[in-house]
Every structure is written in C-alpha cells, then in structure tokens.
N, C-alpha and C positions, 0 to 999 in steps of 0.2 A: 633710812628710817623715816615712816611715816609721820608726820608733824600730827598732831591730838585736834586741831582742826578741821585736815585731810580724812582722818577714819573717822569723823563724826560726820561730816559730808557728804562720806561714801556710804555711810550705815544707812544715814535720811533720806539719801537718795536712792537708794536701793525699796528703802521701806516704801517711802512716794510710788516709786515705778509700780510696785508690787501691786500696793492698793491702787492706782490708777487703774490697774489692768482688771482688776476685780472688781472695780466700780463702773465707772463713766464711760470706761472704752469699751465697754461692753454693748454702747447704745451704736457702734460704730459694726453692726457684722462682716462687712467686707474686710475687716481687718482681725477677724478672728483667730487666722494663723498665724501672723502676727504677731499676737497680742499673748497669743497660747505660748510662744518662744520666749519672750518678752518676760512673763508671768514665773517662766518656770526658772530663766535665769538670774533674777534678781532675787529670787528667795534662795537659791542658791550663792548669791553675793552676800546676803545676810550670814548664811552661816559662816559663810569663809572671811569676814569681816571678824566674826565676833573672837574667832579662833586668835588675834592679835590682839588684843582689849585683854587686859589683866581681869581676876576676879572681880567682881564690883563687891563694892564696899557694902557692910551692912551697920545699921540696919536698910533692907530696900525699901518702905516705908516710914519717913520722919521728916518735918515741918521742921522749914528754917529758920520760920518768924510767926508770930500771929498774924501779919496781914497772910500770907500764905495760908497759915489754915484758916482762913474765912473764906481766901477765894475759891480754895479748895471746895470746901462746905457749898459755896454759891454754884460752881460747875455741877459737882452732883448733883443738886437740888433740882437743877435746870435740866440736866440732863434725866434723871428720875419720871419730870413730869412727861417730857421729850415723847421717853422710849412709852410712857403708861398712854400717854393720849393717840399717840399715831397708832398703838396696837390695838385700841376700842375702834379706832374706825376699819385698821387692816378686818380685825375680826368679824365686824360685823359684814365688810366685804365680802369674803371669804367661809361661805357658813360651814359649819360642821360637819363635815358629807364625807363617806367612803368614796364616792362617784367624783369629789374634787380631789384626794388626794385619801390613801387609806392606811398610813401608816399610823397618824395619833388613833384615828377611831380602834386599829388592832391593841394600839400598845393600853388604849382605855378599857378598853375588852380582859386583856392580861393582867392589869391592877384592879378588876373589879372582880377577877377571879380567885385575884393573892389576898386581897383585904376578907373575900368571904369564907377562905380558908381551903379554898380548892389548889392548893399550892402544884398536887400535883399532874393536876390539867390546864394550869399556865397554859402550857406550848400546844394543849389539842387546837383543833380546828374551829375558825370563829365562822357558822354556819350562815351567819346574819352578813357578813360581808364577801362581795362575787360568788355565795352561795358553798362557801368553803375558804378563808384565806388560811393559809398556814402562816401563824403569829415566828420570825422571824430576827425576833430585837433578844440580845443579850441584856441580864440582868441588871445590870450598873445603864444599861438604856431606858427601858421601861419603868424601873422600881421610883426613881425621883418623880414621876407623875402619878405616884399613889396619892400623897395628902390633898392634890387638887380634887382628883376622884373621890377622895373621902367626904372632902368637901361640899360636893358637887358643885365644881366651878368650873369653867372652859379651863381643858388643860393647856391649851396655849398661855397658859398666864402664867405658867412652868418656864418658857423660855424667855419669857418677858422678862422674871426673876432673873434668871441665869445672867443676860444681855446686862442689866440694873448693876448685878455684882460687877462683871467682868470690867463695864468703862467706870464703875466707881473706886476703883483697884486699880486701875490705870491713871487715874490722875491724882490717886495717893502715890501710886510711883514715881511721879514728873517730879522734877525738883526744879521751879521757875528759876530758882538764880542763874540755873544755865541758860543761856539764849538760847541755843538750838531749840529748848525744851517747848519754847512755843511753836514752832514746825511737830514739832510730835503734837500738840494739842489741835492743829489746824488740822492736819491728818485723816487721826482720830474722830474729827468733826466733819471731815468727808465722806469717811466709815460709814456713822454713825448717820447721816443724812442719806445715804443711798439706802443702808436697811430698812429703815422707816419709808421714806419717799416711793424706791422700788421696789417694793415687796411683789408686787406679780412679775416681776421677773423673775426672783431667786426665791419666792416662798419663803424663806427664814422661818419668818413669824406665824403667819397666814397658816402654814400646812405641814411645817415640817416638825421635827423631833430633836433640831441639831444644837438648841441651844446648852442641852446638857453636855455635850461632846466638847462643845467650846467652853462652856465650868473647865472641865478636867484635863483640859490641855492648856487649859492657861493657866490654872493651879498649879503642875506639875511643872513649868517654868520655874514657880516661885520657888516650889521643892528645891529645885534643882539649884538654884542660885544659893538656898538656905544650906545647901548640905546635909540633911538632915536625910538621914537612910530611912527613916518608918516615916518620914513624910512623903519621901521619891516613890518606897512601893508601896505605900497605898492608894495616892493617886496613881502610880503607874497600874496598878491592878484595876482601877476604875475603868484606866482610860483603856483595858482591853478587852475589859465585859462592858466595853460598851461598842467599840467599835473597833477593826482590827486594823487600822491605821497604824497604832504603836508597836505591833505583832515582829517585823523585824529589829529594831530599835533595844528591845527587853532582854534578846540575848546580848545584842553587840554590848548594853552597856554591862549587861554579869562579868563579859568578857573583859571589859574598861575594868572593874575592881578588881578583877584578878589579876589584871596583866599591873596593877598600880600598888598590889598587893594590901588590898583591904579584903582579906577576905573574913571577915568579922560582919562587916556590911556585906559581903559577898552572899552569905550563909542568912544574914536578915533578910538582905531580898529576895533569896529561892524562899524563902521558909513563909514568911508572906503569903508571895504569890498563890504557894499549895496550898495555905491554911484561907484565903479567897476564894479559891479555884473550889474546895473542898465544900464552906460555907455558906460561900455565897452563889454556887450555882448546884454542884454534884448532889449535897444531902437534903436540903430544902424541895428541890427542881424534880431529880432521879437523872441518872446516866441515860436514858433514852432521849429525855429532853439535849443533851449534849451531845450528844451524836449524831442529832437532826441538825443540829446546827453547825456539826464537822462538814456536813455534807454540800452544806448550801453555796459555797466556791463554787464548787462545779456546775451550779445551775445560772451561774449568772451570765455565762455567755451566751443560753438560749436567751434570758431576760433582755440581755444587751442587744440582742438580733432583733426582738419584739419591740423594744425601743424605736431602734434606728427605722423599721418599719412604719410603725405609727405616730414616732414625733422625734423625723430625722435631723432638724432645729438643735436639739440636745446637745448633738456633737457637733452640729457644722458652725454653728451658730456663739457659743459660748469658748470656755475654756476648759483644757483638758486635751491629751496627746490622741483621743481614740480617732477624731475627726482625720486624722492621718494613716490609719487604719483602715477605715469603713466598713461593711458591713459583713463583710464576708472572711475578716481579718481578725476577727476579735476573740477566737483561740489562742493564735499568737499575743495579742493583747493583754488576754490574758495570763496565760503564763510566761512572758515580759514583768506583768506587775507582778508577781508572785515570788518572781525570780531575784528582782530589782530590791524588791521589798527585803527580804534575808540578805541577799550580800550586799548590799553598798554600806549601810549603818557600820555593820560586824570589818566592813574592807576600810570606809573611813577611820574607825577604832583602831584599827592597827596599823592603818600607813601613819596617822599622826601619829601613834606612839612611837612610834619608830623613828620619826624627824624630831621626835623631841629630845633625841639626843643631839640634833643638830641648833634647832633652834626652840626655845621657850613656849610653844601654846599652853595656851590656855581654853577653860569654856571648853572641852571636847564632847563631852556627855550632851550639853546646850547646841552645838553644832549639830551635832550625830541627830540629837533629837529634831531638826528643823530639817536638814538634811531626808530624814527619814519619811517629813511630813509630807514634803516636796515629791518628792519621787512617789509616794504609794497615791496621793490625791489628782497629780496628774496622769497618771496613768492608769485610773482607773476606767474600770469598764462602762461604766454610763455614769458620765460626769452633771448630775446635777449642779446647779451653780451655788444653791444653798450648803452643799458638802466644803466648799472651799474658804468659807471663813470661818474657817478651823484654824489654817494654816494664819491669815490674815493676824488673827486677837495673839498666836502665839510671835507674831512679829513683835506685833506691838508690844506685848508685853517683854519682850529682850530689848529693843528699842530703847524703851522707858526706863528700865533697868541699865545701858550700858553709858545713854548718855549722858544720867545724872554722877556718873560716876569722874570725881575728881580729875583722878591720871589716868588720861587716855592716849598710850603710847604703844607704837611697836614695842613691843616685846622682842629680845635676841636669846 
C-alpha cells in the first residue's frame, strides 16, 4: 500500500514532467524525441495515478478561511491582469491576417454569417480567404466567437476569456492547507508564463481558436468529479462539436454506465447527445453541412503531407508521435490514430471493470477521459503545439482536484 505522501508525489511529478515537456523543453529541439516519449508517458502516469485515489470529496470548490479567500481573490486578480496585458501586446504582434494564420479569420466569417441569419450558408465557401477556403470548424467551435463578432472586437479576446476562467477555477480548486498545493500553484505559474511569454511558438493566443476547446475540457473534469449526468453530456456534447478529441471516450464511457448499471443516466446521455446532434448542428445547419465535415478525416493526410513539406519543423521540432512516421507514413498514422482513438478508452473501460473485482478503482470515467486525450493529441496528424494544452489544463485541473482531497490512499 501506497503511503498518501507517495501518490501525491507521484501525481505532481508526473504533472511537472508533463508541463515541463510542454513548455521549456520545448526551447531544447534536439531533444524533441525525447521529450515526445517523456510527454506521452507521464500523462499516461496521471491517469493511472488517479485510478488509486478515492472519489474526492465535495464540495471541489470551498475556502478554508478568510485569509484563503483573499489570497484567492489576490491570485486571480493578478493573474486576470497577467493574461489581459500580455494578450494587447501578443495581439497587437500578431495582426489579424488569413496570410498569418486562417482559422479565426474563417471561423469570423461563419459568425458573421449566423448573426445575419444566413444560417444556412455557414459552411459555403469563404471566397475572400486563398480565393475559396472551405469553413471546416464544428458548431460548439465557432458559435462562442459570435458575441465578440457582435460586438466588433478582436475575436482573440474569446480565448483570452476562456484562459481568465480556466486558471481562475484552478485556484478556486487548490485548497493551501495542503502543502503540495503550492507545487500545483508554481506549476500552473509555469503554464501560465510560457503562454504569455511564448506565444510565437504555440500561437495560443495570437492565432489560434483553442481556447474554447480548453473551456470544455476542463469543464467536463469538473462534470465528471460532480456526478452530475446532464452536466457530463452537455459538456461532453460541447466537447465534440467542437473538436473530435472526445470522439472515442463517448461510447467507452455509455459503455462505463451500462456495465455499472446506471442505465437511467445511460438513456440521459444518448438522449442528450441526439437532441445536440439534432439542435445544435442537423436542423439549424442542414445534413449537407454535416456530411462535409464527415468527410474531412480523410483529407487530412494530403494536409499533413503539405505540412511536412512546407514547415517540416511542425513535426521534427515539437511534440507529437507523427515525427516518427514522416512524410510518407502518414496513412498509417493516420489510421493508427483513428484506430487508437475507439479502442483504448472502450478497452481501458473494460479491463478495469473487470479488475475491479479484484481490487477497488476508482476515477474510471476521469482516467478513461485523460487516457483518451493522450493518445488522440499525440498521435495526431499535424501536431501543432497550441492543440496540446488541452490535455495540459485537463491535468491540472485533476491535479487540483485529487490533491486537495483529505485521504489519499491506495485503494484495495
């Protein structure tokens, strides 16, 4: 039996290794493959950690003292200004360009199309950007950058929001009377200083889209610890009209309440999903718009070939398994992740149910999900480095969550 010292040690160190490799050893590229191994198996530590760690205690939000909630109040406060000041000057770095980067300019394109009521030419052709782009983003991706659109404000200030909630949620999680708890807030402050500081390395801020991704996957932690079945599928439906990361994970865990015999919650979660699926993409959208984007798998390994030709850096350089592939591999790569992606979740879900009549886990659902992230992010077809702190914020937020947790013991 592991001493409640030992699996907080192992949890932080694991968590450390993770973001080290995400950050700083990034600056190091001869050590890229390395670091790619390194990266993949400590978030694999994470989940196989938490799997020992009893339920945590709720509520996972609550102040031990008034000095705590002040310093609380003083972290965000500081942190609030942090993320808003370094993102006027990322921004202003960075101008508004298809030609730097064309994924917000389409997704501003797509909300300026739903706001004027052309709901059902969302997904046509944005002739203004490479003379034709085809708009590519799922609805729970694009739709949270309407009200900036409405607005008319740089929609990066979408993800600036998202980044403000996510570490202000993280340090309502921490609970200081545990010591470790300030190793998670140093961390977090490594995190949080490489996104700001580097930004032309991983675009985050600067050009990308992902801050809404990391919303819904760090939510969906929360769900997930809460119990709460209409909170787990509605973010879980977020998180896969947005991005298909979650896409194996959704059946493994239907399969988790059936085999647990909840199928009450079972029947809420398909039921959900279809009445989402139905709502918020099919009747609004039309089935043509969804069929284009069935389709779009299969295009990404010419995209990934195009990559590796013009900014072959992507893979050799960063993190992510493709670099071990190369260029001419990335069929198998692909259908590797594809493959990876449905059975490991649905195959974890059932070897631990199974040992659970030998020994006690716990957290399956929260493994399966981290589990899940791991494997589809690394092995994806062109690993940008802004896709990967997804996985990062869903540590932390388990992190935060297990170690404020009183008894932290093997489980038998």
């Amino acid at each position: 039996m592991l001493s409640k010292n030992t699996l907080r040690i192992l949890l932080l160190a694991a968590f450390f290794i993770e973001t080290l490799c995400i950050t700083w050893l990034m600056k190091f590229e001869d050590l890229a493959a390395i670091t790619s191994v390194v990266y993949f198996f400590s978030g694999i530590a994470i989940a196989k950690i938490i799997l020992f760690l009893p339920k945590p205690a709720k509520p996972i939000i609550s102040f031990d003292n008034k000095s705590e909630k002040i310093f609380k109040v003083f972290l965000i406060t500081i942190t609030c200004f942090l993320i808003c000041f370094f993102s006027i000057s990322i921004m202003k770095d960075n101008p508004f360009d298809y030609h730097n980067a064309d994924m917000l300019p389409v997704i501003k394109t797509m909300d300026q199309r739903f706001l004027n009521g052309q709901w059902r030419h969302v997904y046509d052709n944005v002739p203004e950007i490479w003379g034709g782009s085809q708009p590519i983003y799922l609805p729970a991706m694009w739709l949270p950058f309407a009200p900036a659109v409405a607005l008319n404000i740089d929609v990066r200030w979408m993800t600036v929001f998202c980044l403000i909630i996510v570490f202000a949620v993280s340090v309502l999680l921490i609970s200081f009377k545990q010591k470790y708890s300030y190793f998670i807030l140093v961390i977090a402050a490594m995190l949080l200083w490489w996104l700001l500081s580097e930004d032309d390395t991983h675009g985050l801020i600067g050009l990308s889209e992902e801050g809404v991704i990391i919303l819904y996957y760090f939510l969906l932690v929360l769900a997930l610890v809460s119990e709460n079945i209409f909170f787990i599928s509605i973010l879980a439906c977020f998180c896969v009209l947005s991005r298909y990361a979650l896409i194996g994970w959704v059946p493994a865990f239907f399969i988790y309440l059936l085999l647990n015999k909840k199928n009450k919650q079972a029947i809420i979660f398909s039921s959900i999903g279809v009445l989402f699926f139905l709502f918020f993409f099919i009747i609004p959208f039309g089935w043509n718009a969804f069929m284009q984007l069935i389709k779009l798998p299969s295009q990404y390994v010419d995209f990934s070939k195009r990559v590796w030709q013009d900014s072959p850096e992507t893979f050799t350089d960063y993190i992510g398994f493709a670099k071990f592939f190369g260029a001419n591999k990335m069929n198998q790569l692909h259908q590797l992740l594809i493959s990876l992606s449905f059975i490991v979740p649905t195959a974890f879900i059932l070897i631990y149910h199974l040992l659970k009549k030998k020994m006690n886990f716990s957290n399956i659902p929260l493994a399966a999900l981290k589990i899940s992230i791991v494997i589809f992010y690394n092995f994806i077809d062109v690993p940008y480095m802004y896709l990967f702190f997804t996985s990062s914020f869903v540590s932390l937020a388990m992190v935060a969550i297990f170690i404020r947790n009183e008894k932290v013991e093997l489980s038998n």
